[in-house]
C-alpha positions as CSV (number, residue, x, y, z in Angstrom):
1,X,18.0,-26.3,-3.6
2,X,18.8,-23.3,-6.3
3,X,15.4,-21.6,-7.3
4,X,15.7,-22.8,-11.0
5,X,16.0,-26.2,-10.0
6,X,12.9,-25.6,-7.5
7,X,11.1,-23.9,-10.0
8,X,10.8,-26.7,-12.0
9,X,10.2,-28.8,-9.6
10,X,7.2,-26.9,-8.9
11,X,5.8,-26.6,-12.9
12,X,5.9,-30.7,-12.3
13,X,3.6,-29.8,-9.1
14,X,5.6,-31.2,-6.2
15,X,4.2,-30.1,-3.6
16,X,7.6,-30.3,-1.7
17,X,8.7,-27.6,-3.7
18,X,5.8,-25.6,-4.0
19,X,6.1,-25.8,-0.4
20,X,9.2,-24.9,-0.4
21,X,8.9,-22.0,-2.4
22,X,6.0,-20.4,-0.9
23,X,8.3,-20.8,2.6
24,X,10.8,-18.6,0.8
25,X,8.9,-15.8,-1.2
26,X,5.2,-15.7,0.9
27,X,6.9,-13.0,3.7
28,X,7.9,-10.8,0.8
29,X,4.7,-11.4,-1.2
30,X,2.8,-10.9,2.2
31,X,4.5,-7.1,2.4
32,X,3.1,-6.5,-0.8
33,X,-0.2,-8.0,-0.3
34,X,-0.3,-5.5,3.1
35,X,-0.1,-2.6,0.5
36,X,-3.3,-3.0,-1.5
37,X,-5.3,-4.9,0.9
38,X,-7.8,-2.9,3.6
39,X,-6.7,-4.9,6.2
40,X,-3.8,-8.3,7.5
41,X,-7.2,-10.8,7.3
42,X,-7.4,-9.5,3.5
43,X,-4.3,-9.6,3.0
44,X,-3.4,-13.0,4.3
45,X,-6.6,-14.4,2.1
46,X,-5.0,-12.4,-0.9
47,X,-1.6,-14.0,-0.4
48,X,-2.7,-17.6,0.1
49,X,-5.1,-17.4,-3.4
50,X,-2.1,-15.5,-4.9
51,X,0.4,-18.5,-4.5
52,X,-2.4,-21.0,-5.7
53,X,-2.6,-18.9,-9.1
54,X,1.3,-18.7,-9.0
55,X,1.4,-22.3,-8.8
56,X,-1.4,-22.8,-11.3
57,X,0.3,-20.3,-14.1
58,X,3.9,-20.9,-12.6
59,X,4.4,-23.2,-16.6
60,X,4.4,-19.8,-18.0
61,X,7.4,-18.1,-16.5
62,X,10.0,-19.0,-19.1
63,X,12.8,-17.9,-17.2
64,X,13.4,-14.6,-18.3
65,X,13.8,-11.6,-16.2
66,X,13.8,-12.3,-12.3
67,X,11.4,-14.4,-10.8
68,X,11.0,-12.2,-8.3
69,X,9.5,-9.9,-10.5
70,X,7.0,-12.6,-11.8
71,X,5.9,-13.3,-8.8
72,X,5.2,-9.7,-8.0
73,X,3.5,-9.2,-11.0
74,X,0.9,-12.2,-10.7
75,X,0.4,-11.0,-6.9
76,X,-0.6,-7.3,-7.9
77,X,-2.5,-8.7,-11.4
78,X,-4.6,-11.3,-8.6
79,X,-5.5,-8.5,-6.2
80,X,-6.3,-5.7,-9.0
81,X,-8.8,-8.6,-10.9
82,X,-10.4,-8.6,-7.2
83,X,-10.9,-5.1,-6.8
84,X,-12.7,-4.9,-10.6
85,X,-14.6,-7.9,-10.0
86,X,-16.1,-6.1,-6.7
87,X,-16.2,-2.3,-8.8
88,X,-14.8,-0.9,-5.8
89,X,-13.4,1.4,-8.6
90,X,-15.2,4.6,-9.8
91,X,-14.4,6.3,-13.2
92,X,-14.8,9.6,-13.1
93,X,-14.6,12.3,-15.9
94,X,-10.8,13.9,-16.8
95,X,-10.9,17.0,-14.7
96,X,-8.8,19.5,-13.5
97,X,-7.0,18.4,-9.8
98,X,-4.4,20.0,-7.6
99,X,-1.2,17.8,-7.4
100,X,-0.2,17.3,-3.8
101,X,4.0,17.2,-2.6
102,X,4.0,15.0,0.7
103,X,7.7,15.2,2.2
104,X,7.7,12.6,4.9
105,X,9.6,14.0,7.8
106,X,11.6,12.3,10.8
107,X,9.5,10.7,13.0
108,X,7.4,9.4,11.0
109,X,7.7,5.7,11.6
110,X,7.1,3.3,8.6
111,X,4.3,1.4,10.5
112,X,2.5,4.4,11.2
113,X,2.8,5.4,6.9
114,X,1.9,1.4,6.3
115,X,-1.2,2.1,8.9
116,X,-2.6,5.3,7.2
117,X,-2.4,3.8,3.6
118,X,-4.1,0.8,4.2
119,X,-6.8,3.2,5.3
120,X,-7.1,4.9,2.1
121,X,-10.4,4.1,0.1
122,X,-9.6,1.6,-2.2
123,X,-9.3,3.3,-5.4
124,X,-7.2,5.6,-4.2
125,X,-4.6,3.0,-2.3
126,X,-4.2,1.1,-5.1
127,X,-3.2,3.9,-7.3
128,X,-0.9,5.5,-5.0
129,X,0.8,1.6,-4.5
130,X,1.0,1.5,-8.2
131,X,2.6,4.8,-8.7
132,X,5.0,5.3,-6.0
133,X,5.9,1.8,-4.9
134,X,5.5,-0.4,-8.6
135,X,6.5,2.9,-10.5
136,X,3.5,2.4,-12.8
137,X,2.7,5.0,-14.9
138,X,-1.0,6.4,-15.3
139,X,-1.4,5.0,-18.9
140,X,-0.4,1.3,-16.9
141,X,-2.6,2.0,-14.1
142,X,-5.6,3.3,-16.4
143,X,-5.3,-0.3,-18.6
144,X,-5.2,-2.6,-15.5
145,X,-7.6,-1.0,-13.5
146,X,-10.2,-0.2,-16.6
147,X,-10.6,3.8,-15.4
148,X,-9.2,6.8,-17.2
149,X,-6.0,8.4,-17.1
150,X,-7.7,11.2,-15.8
151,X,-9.0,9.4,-13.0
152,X,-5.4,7.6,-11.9
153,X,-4.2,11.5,-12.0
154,X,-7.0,12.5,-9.8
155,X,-7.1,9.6,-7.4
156,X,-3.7,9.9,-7.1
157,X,-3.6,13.3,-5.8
158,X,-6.8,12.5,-3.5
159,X,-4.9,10.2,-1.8
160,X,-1.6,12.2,-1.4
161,X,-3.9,14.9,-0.1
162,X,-5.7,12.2,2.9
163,X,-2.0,11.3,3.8
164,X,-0.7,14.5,3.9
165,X,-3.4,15.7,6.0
166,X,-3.0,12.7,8.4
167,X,0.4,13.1,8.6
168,X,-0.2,16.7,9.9
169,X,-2.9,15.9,12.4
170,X,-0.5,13.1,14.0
171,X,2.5,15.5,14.0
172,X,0.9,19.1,14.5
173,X,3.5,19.8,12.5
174,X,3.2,23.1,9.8
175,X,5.2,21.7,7.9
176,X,4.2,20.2,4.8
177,X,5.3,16.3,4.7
178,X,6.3,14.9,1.0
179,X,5.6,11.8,-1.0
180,X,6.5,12.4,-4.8
């Protein structure tokens, strides 16, 4: 079945199709859901009350741009409302910060990386998703997480500094790894 034809299918609520289209987007939403949860149990709970809001707001996707991007959008917008609701996320005043360069190097395996930012404190996981996998920019990241820009800036640079410095203690390496 092509995905428009599913995607209507869906905004008439068969469950076939809803079915159907949570078989064929839930592993990618899943990866992303891995990124700004703590843990797979968190994640697999954000995922499953993600699709039930995708399916509940799926009449308003007109069709424009890719759904894909949709999707992606209501799955980060879910998980974000989570994290405010719980005020896991701490303003703090603008201040100065140092900005940290990771450089990953080779053997550093993508499991390990997935690992050690999943372990970041929340605030600073989700703004370090936000700006180096969504491409947000702090302004976007200050209005959808209620904080300053100040505080994406510094939270940002917190957790380039926890992953640099775990990426060191696993490697021994002296040399600096970099995540832009």
């Amino acid at each position: 079945m092509i995905l428009e034809q599913l995607i209507h299918d869906c905004k008439k609520n068969d469950r076939k199709a809803q079915e159907q289209l949570y078989r064929q987007f839930a592993p990618k939403m899943f990866s992303l859901c891995l990124k700004y949860s703590r843990n797979y149990a968190e994640a697999q709970d954000n995922l499953q009350e993600s699709f039930l809001l995708i399916f509940e707001k799926i009449q308003q996707y007109e069709f424009k741009g890719a759904f894909e991007g949709w999707l992606k959008r209501v799955v980060i917008n879910y998980i974000l409302q989570q994290y405010r609701k719980k005020r896991l996320l701490n303003s703090i005043d603008d201040q100065d910060f140092e900005e940290v360069e990771v450089e990953l190097e080779d053997g550093i395996s993508v499991e390990f990386l997935m690992k050690i930012i999943q372990e970041l404190p929340d605030r600073y996981r989700l703004v370090f998703n936000l700006t180096v996998f969504e491409n947000y920019t702090h302004q976007e990241i200050a209005d959808a997480l209620g904080i300053s820009v100040g505080t994406s800036k510094s939270n940002l640079s917190r957790a380039k500094l926890i992953l640099k410095q775990k990426i060191e203690n696993n490697t021994g390496s002296t040399k600096m790894p970099s995540i832009k």
